[in-house]
Every structure is written in structure tokens, then in C-alpha cells.
TILOKE-308666 format. One record per atom (N, C-alpha, C): residue number from 1; residue in three letters; x, y, z. Coordinates in nm, 2 decimals. Each point is the difference from the previous one (the first is absolute). Layout:
N
> NUM|ALA|X|Y|Z
...
# end
This chain:
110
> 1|UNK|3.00|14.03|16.41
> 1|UNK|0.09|0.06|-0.10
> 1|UNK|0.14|-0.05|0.03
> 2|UNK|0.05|-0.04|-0.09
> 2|UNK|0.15|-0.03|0.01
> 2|UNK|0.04|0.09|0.07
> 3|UNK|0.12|-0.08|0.07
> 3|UNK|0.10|0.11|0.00
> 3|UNK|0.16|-0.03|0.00
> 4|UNK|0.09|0.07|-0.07
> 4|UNK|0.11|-0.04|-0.08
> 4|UNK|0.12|0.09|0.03
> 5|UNK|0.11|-0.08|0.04
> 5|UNK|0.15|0.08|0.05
> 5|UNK|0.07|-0.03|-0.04
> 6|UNK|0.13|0.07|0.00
> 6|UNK|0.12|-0.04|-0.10
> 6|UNK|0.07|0.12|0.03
> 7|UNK|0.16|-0.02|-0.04
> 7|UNK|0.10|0.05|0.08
> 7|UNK|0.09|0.05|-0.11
> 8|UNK|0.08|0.10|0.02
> 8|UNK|0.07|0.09|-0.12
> 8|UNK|0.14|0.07|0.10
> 9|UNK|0.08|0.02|-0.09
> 9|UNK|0.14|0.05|0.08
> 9|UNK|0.03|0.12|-0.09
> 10|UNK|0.05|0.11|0.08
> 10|UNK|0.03|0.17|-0.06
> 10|UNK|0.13|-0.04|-0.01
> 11|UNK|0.09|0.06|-0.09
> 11|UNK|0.12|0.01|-0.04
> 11|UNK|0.06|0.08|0.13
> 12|UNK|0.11|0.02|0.09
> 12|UNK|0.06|0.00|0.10
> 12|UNK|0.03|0.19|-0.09
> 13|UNK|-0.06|0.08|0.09
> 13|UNK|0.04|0.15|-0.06
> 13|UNK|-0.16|0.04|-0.07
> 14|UNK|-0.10|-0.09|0.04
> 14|UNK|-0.11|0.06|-0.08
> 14|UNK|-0.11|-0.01|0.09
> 15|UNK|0.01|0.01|0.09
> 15|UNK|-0.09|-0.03|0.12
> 15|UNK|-0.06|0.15|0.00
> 16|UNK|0.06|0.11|0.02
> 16|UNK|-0.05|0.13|0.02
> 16|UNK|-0.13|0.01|-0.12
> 17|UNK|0.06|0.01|-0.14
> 17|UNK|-0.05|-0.02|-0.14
> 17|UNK|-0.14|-0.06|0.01
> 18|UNK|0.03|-0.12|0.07
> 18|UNK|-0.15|-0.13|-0.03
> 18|UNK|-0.10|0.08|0.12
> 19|UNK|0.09|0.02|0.12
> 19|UNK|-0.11|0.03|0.11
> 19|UNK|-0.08|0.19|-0.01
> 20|UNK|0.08|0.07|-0.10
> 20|UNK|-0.02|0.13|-0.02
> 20|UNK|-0.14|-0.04|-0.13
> 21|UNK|0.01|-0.04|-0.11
> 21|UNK|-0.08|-0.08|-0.08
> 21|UNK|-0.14|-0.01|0.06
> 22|UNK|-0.01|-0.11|0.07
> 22|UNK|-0.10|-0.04|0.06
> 22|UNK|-0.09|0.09|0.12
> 23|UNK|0.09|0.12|0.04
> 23|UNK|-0.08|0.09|0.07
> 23|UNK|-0.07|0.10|-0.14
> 24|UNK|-0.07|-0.04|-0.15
> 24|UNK|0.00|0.13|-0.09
> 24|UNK|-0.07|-0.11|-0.08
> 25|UNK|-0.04|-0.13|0.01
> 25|UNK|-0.06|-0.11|-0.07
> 25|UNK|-0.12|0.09|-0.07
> 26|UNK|0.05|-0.02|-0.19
> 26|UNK|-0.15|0.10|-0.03
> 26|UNK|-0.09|-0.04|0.02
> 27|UNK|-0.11|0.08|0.00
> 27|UNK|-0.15|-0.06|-0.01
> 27|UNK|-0.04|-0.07|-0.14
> 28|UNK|0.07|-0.01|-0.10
> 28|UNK|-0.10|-0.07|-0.14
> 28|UNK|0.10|-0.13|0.02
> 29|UNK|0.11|-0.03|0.11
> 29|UNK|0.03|-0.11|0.00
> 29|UNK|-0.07|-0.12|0.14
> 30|UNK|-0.02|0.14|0.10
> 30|UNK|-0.08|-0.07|0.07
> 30|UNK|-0.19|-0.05|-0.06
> 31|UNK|-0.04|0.08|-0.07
> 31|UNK|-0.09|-0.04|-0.05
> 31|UNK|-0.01|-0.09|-0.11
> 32|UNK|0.13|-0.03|-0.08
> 32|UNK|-0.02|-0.09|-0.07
> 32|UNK|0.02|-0.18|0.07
> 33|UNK|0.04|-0.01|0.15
> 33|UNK|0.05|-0.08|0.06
> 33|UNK|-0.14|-0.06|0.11
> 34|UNK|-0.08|0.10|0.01
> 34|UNK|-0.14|-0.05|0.05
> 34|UNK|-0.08|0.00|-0.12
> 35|UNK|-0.01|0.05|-0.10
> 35|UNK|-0.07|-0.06|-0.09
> 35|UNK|0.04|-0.10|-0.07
> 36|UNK|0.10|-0.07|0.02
> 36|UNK|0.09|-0.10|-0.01
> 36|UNK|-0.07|-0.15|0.09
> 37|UNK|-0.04|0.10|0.11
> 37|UNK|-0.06|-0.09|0.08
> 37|UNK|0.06|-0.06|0.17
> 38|UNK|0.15|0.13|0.00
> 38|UNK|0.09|-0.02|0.10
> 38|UNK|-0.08|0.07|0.14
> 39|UNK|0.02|-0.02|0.08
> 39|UNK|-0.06|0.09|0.10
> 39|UNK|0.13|-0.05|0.14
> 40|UNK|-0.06|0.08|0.10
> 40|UNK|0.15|-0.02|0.10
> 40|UNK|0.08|-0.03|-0.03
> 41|UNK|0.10|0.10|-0.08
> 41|UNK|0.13|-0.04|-0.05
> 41|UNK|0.13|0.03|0.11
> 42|UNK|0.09|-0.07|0.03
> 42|UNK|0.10|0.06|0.12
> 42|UNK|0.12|-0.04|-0.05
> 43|UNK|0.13|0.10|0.00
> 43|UNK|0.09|-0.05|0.00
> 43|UNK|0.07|0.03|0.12
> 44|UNK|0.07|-0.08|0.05
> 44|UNK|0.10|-0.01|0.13
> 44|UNK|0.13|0.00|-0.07
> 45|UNK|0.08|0.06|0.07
> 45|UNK|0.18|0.01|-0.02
> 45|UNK|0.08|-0.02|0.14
> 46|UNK|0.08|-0.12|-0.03
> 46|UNK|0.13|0.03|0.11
> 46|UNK|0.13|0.01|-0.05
> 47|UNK|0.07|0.07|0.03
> 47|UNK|0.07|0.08|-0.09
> 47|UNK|0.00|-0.05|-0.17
> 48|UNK|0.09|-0.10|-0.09
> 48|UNK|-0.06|0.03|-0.13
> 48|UNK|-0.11|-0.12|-0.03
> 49|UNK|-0.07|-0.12|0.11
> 49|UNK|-0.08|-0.02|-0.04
> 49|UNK|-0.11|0.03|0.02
> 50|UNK|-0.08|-0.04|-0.13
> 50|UNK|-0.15|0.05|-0.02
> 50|UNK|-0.10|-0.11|0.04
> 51|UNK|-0.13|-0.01|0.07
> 51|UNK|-0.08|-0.06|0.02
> 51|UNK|-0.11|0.02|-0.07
> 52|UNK|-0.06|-0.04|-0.10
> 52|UNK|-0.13|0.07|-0.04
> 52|UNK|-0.12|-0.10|0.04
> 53|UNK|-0.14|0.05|0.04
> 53|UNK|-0.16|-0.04|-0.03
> 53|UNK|-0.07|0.08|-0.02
> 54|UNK|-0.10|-0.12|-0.08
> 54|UNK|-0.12|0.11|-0.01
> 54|UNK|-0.11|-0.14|-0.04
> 55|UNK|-0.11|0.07|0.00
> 55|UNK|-0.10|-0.08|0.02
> 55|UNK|-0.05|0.01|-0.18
> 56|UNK|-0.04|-0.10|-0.08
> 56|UNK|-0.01|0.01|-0.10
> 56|UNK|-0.13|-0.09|-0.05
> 57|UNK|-0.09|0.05|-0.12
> 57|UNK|-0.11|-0.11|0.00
> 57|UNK|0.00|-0.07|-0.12
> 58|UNK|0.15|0.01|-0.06
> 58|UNK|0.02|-0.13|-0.10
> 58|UNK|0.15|0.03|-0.05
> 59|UNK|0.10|-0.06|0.08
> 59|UNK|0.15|0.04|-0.11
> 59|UNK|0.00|0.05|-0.10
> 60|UNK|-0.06|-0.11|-0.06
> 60|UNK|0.07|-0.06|-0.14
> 60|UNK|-0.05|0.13|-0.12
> 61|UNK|-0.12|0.07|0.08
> 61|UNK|-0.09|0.15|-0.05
> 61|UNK|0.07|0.07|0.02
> 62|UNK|0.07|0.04|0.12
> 62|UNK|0.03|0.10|0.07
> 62|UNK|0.19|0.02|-0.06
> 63|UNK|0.01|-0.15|-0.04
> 63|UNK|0.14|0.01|-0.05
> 63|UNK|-0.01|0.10|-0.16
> 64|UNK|-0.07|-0.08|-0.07
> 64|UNK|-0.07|0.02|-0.13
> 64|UNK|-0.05|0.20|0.02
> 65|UNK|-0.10|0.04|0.05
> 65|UNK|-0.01|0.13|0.02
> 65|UNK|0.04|0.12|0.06
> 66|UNK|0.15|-0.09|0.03
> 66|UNK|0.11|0.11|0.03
> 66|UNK|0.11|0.01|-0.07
> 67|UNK|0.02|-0.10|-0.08
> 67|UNK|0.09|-0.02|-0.11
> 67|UNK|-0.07|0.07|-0.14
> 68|UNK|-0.14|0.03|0.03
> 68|UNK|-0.03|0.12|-0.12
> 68|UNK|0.00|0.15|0.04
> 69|UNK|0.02|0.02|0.11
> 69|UNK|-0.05|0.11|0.08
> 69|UNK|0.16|0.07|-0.02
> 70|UNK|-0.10|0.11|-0.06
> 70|UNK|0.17|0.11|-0.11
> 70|UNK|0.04|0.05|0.14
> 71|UNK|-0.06|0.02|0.13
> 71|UNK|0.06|0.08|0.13
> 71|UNK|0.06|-0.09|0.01
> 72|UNK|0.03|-0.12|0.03
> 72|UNK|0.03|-0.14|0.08
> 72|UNK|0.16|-0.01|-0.09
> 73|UNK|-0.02|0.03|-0.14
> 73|UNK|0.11|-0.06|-0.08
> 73|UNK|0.06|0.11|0.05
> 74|UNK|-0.02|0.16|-0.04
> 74|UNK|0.10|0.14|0.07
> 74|UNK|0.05|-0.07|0.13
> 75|UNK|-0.08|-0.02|0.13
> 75|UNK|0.04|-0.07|0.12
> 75|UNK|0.13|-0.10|-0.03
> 76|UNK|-0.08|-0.02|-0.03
> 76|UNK|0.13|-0.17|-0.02
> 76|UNK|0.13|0.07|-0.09
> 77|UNK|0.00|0.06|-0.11
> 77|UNK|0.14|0.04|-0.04
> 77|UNK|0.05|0.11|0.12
> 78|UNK|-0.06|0.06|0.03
> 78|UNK|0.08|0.11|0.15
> 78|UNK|0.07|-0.10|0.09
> 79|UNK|-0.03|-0.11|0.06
> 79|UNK|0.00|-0.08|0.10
> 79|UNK|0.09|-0.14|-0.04
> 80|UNK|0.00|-0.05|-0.12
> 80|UNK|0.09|-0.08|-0.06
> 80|UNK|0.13|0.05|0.07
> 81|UNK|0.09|0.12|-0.03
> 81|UNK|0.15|0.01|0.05
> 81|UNK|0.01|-0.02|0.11
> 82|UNK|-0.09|0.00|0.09
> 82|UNK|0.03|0.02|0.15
> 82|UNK|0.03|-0.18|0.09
> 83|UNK|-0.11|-0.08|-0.13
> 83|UNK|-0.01|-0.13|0.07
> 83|UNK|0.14|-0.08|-0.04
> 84|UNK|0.07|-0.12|0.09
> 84|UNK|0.10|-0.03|-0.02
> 84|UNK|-0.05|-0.13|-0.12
> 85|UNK|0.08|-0.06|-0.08
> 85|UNK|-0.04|-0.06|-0.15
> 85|UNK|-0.06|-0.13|0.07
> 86|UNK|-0.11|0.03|-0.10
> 86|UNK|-0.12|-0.10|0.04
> 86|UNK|-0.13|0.02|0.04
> 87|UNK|0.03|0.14|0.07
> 87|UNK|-0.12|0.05|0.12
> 87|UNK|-0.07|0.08|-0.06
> 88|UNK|-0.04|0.03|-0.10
> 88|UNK|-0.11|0.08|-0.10
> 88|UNK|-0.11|-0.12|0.05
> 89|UNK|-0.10|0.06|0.05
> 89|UNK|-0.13|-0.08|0.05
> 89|UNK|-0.08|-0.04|-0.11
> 90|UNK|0.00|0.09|-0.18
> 90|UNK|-0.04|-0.03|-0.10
> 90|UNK|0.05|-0.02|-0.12
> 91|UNK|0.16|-0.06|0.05
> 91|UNK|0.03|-0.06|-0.13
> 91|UNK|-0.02|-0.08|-0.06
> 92|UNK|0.11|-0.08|-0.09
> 92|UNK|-0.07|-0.12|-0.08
> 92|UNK|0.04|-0.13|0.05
> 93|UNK|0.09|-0.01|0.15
> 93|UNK|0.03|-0.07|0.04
> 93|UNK|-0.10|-0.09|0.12
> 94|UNK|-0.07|0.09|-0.02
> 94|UNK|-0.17|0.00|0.11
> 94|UNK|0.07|0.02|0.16
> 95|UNK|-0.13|-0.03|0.05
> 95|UNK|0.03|0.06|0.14
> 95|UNK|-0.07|-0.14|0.11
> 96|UNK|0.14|-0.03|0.06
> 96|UNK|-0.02|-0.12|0.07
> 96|UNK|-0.09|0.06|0.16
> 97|UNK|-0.10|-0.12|0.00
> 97|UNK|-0.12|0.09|0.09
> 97|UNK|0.03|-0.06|0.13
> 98|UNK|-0.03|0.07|0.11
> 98|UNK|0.07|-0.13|0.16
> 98|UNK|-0.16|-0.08|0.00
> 99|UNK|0.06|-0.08|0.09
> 99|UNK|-0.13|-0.13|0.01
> 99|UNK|0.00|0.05|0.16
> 100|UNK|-0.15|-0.01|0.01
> 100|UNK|-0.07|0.04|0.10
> 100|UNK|-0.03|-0.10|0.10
> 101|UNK|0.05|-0.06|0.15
> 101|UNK|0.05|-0.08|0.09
> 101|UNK|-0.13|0.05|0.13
> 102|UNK|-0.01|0.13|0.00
> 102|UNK|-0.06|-0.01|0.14
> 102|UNK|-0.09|0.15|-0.07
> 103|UNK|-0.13|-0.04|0.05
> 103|UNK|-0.10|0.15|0.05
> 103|UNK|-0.10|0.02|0.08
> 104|UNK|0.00|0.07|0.05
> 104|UNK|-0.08|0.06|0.12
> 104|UNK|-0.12|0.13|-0.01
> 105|UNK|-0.12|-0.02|-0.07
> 105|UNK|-0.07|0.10|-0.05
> 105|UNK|-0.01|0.11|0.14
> 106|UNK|-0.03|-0.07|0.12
> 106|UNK|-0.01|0.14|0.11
> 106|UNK|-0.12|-0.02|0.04
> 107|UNK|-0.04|0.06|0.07
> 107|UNK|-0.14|-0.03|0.06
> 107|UNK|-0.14|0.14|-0.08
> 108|UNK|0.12|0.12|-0.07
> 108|UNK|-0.08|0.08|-0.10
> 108|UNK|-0.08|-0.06|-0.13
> 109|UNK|0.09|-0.10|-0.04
> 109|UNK|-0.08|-0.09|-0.14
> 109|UNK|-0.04|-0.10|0.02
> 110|UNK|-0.07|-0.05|0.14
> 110|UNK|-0.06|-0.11|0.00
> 110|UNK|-0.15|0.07|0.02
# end
């Protein structure tokens, strides 16, 4: 299963907002995000940058049936003011993905 990261910056004063947010993630958005096909989703923060992964079993799907998913759109307009311009993870400007250099499954997934 893939797996796919990419990085987002909080507007400087919205860190409380994004990290308060994410402790209350609804459930019809988390469920629309594994039936999407997301699984192990993680976001990391040091102060306003964002780290995101998650393990996914087709983008280009997962981009597609989250961009229908009426919880996903509510999500994304809540969370739009907070990102500094650009950093909407589902706009129309797309979302630049990092390129994957080094992995190490573990001695669990072998």
C-alpha cells in the first residue's frame, strides 16, 4: 500500500485552533477517509509546520472520494482560514506530495 506525505503551514496565531480541531475529528469524516481508502493517517506539528502521512491504496481515488465527501468539504471550509495561502491540502491548486528517499518496514512487516 502506498504510502504518501506532504507538508502544510498554520497561519502564526492558529496553532491552538488547528491543534484543538484535531483533538474532536468527526466520525463521518473519519469514516469517509477510510472508506476513501486512507488508513494510518498522522499529522505531526512543529510549531506552525505540518507534516502529514498516511498510507493510502490509490490517490488519485482517495483524492477523488474526498473531494465528494460533503464531511470532507464542511472539514476543509473550517480549516481553510487557519492554513497560511496556499496550504488548503484540497484546493485547486493541488497538493504537492514529498518524494519518498528512504524506508525501513521493521522487522513487524516482514
Amino acid at each position: 500500500m502506498p504510502r504518501v506525505a506532504f507538508q502544510l503551514r498554520i497561519r502564526p496565531g492558529k496553532i491552538e485552533e488547528y491543534d484543538e480541531a484535531h483533538h474532536h475529528v468527526w466520525p463521518e469524516l473519519i469514516r469517509d477517509l477510510e472508506q476513501a481508502g486512507a488508513s494510518e493517517y498522522s499529522i505531526f506539528r512543529q510549531d506552525t509546520q505540518l507534516f502529514l502521512f498516511l498510507h493510502v491504496q490509490d490517490w488519485d481515488l482517495f483524492v477523488a472520494a474526498m473531494e465528494a465527501s460533503e464531511a470532507n468539504q464542511r472539514w476543509q471550509a473550517m480549516m481553510a482560514p487557519l492554513f497560511e495561502p496556499g496550504g488548503n491540502p484540497m484546493s485547486d491548486t493541488g497538493l504537492k506530495l514529498m518524494q519518498e528517499v528512504f524506508y525501513m518496514p521493521g522487522k513487524a512487516a516482514v
